[in-house]
N, C-alpha and C positions, 0 to 999 in steps of 0.2 A: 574726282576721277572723270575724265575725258575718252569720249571715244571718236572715231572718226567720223566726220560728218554731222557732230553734235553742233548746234548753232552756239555763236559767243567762242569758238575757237580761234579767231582770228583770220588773215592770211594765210593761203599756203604758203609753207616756208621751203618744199623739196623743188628738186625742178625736173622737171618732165623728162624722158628719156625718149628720142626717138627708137621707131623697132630695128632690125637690125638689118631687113633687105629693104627698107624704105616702106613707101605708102603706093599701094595701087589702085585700082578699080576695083569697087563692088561688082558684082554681077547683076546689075540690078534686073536685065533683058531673061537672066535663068540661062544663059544659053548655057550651063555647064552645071545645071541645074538636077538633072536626071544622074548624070557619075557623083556629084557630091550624097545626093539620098542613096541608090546603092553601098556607097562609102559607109555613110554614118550607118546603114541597115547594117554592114558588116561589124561592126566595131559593137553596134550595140550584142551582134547574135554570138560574139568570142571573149564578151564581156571585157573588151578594153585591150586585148593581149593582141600581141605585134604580131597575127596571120598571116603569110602570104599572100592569101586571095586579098586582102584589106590591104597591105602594101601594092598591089597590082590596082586594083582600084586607085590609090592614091594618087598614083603615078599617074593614071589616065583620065584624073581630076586635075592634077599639076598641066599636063598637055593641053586638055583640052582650054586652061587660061591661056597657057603659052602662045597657042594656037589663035586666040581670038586678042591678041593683045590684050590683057586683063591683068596678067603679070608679066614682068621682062625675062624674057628666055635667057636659062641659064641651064649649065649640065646638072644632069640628075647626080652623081656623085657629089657637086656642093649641096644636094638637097635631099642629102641622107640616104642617096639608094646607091647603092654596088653597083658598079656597072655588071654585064651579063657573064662575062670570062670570072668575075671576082665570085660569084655566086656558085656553091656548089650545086651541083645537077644531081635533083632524085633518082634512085636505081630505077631501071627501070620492072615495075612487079607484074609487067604483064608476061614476061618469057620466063619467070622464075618460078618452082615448084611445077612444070608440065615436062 
């Protein structure tokens, strides 16, 4: 019985896959540094689930590389998000019940 990464297994025999938008820059400078820990603060406090305020953060994780050349600019719609027309809009509950 063999497991992965046991020694005496030989070569790897699979082969590599590139990712599927390419390879970009680390951040190594942090400059987008502050929206990415906000992010993960969100995600860890809604325990994982797809929040708004956390996909809003996302988004202004995703800019803020776009912005600094870190990743190559592309529309938010290829990268998972509704454009603003496609999103329904919450009631709004401040005129309601007075």
């Amino acid at each position: 019985m063999s497991s992965f990464g046991s020694p005496g297994t030989g070569p790897y025999a699979g082969k590599p896959t590139p990712p599927q938008r390419g390879s970009f820059p680390l951040d190594h400078d942090g400059e987008c540094k502050a929206v990415m820990t906000k992010y993960l603060s969100c995600i860890k406090k809604v325990k994982g689930m797809n929040d708004e305020e956390c996909r809003q953060l996302a988004k202004s994780y995703l800019t803020c590389r776009m912005d600094r050349n870190l990743m190559a600019k592309d529309d938010f719609k290829n990268l998972g998000f509704a454009s603003e027309s496609d999103t329904p809009t919450p009631p709004n509950t401040d005129s309601q019940g007075r």
